[in-house]
Every structure is written in C-alpha cells, then in structure tokens.
N, C-alpha and C positions, 0 to 999 in steps of 0.2 A: 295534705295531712288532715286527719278529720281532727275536729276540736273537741276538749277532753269532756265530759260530761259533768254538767254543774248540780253539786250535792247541796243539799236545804236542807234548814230544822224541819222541813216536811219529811224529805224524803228517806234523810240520814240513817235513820233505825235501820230499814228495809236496804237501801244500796252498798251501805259500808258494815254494820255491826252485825246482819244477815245475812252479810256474805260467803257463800262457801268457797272464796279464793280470798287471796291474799288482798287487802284493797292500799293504794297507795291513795293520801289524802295533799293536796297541795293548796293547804291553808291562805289565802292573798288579801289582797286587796286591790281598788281600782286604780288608787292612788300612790299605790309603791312600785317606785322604780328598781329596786331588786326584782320583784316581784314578775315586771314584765321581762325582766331580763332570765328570770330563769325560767318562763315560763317556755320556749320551747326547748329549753332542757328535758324537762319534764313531757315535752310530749314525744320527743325523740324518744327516752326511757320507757313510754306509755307504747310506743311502735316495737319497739326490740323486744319487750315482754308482753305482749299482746296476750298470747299464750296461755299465761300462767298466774297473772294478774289483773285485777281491774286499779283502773286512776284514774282519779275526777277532783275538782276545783271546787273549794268552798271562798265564797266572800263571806272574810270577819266580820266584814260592814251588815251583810243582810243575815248574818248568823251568827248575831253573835253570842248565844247561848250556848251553842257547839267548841266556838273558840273558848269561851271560860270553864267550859266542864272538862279540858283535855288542856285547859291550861296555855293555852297557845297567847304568849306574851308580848315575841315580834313576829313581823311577816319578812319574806315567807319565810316561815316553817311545813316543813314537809314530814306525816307522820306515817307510819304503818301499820295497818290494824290486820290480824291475823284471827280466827274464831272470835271476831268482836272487840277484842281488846288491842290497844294500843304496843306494837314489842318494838318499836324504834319512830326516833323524833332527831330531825335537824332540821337548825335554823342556820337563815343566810343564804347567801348568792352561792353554789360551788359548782364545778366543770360538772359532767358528767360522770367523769374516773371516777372521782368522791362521792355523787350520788349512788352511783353500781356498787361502789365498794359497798357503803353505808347498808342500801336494800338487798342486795343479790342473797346475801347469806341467811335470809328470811326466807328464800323462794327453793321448790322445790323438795 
C-alpha cells in the first residue's frame, strides 16, 4: 500500500484548497498514538476511494499555521475540503464504518 502523500504550509494552497476533487486531510502528529493507530485506516479509506478523492497527511508539528487557521485543536482529526473549503471535520480514533459514514456523503 503506497503511503499517503504529506501536505506542508508550502504546498497546502495548490494540493488541497486547488483541488478539483474532493481532498481528505489527516491532521497528526509524530507523537500520537491515536494518530498511528488510525493511520492505516485512513489509508485503507485513501485505496477504496482512490477514484474519486485525494488524501494526504499534514503534521501539526511542522504545520502548524494550517492546523490554527482550520482550527484543529486535537490529533487526529480528519477534515474534508471540497472547492477549498473545509464541509466535514472529525476528531479521534474511529473504525472505518464511521469514517465512510462521516465522508461518503460528501463524495460523488
């Protein structure tokens, strides 16, 4: 399974907010253990909808100007930006049911 692609205060404008798909953002850090635990959640969810989405990995630690303008208060939160803007936000460890639940209805 390839690994998700990591978004920077460099790169963030152009990958996620100039996206012309759906982008899913997986907010972390190096040092949270939710974090690594949901982390191939998230990339299982990044393979299923390969498709129809992009999903890539921000550390709060080396971004953290991105995490205070979108607000992002615990890790992980996972958020979704659609034409640039942010239309869904969850925080915490969840299965995958509840991540698909949460994004699916955004997609398509």
């Amino acid at each position: 399974m390839a690994k998700l692609p990591e978004f920077t205060s460099k790169n963030f404008e152009n990958e996620v907010l100039n996206s012309d798909q759906p982008v899913l953002v997986d907010f972390s850090a190096t040092w949270c253990g939710p974090c690594k635990q949901l982390a191939p959640i998230v990339q299982d969810y990044a393979s299923d909808n390969a498709s129809t989405m992009k999903v890539g990995k921000i550390d709060i630690d080396q971004a953290q100007d991105i995490a205070m303008r979108y607000m992002v208060m615990s890790v992980p939160t996972l958020m979704l930006f659609k034409n640039g803007k942010p239309v869904e936000k969850t925080s915490g460890f969840m299965p995958k049911k509840k991540l698909a639940k949460a994004f699916d209805k955004h997609l398509g």
